[in-house]
PAKEKE-127180 format. One record per residue (C-alpha): x negated, z negated, y; residue in one letter. Coordinates in steps of 0.1 Angstrom, whole numbers, always signed. Layout:
     X     Z     Y aa
     X     Z     Y  A
...
This chain:
     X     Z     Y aa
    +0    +0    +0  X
   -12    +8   +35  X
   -17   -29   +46  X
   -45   -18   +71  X
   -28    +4   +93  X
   -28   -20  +119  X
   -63   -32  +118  X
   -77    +9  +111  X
  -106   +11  +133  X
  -125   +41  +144  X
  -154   +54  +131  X
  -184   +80  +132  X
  -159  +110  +117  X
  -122  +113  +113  X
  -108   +99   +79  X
   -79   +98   +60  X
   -66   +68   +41  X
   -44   +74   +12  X
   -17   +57    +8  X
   -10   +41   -29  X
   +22   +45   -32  X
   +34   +81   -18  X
    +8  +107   -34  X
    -5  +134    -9  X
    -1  +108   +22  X
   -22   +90   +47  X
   -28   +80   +80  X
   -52  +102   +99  X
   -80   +83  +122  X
   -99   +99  +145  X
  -136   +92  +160  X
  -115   +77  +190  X
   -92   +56  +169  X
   -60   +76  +173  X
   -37   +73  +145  X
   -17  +101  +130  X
    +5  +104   +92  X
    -5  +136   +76  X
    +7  +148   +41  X
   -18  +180   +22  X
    -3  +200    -2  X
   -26  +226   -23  X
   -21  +258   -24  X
   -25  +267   -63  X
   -23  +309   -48  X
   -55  +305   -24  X
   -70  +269   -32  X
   -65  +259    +1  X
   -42  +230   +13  X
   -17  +227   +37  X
   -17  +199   +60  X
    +9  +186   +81  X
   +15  +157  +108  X
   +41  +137  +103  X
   +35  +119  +140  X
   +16   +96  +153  X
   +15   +58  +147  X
   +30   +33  +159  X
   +54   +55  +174  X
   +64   +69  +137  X
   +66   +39  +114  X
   +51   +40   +78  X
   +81   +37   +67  X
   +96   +69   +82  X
   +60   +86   +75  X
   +66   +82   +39  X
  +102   +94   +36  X
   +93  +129   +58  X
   +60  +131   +34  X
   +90  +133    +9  X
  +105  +156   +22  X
   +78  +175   +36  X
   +59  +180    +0  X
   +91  +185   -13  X
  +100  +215    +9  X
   +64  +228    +7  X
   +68  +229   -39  X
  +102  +243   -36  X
   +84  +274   -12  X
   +58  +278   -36  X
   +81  +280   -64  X
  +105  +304   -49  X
């Protein structure tokens, strides 16, 4: 679970950290310690992954995060299906 989110700090490079409990999810932090939710996706056609923000913390609660990573990864299999 994404205890931490709070306490996140900056550091030398932009990192993700997962979360445990939604696969494909975590909160983006930047050098300057601005904090983001991002879901990736791959892209089993090209190998590449799709990223997308889900908005920026604390405006956009982890709680929210996780349900439009749901929804977000769910609309992104159903594309690569159809």
């Amino acid at each position: 679970m994404m205890c931490g989110v709070r306490n996140a700090k900056a550091g030398p490079k932009q990192r993700i950290l997962w979360d445990s409990i939604q696969p494909n999810f975590g909160l983006q932090v930047s050098e300057k310690g601005a904090k983001s939710w991002y879901c990736v996706a791959p892209n089993r056609g090209t190998g590449k992954q799709t990223r997308v923000c889900l908005g920026r913390y604390p405006a956009t609660s982890l709680a929210d995060a996780r349900k439009a990573a749901g929804a977000a990864l769910g609309a992104m299999e159903s594309r690569r299906e159809g």
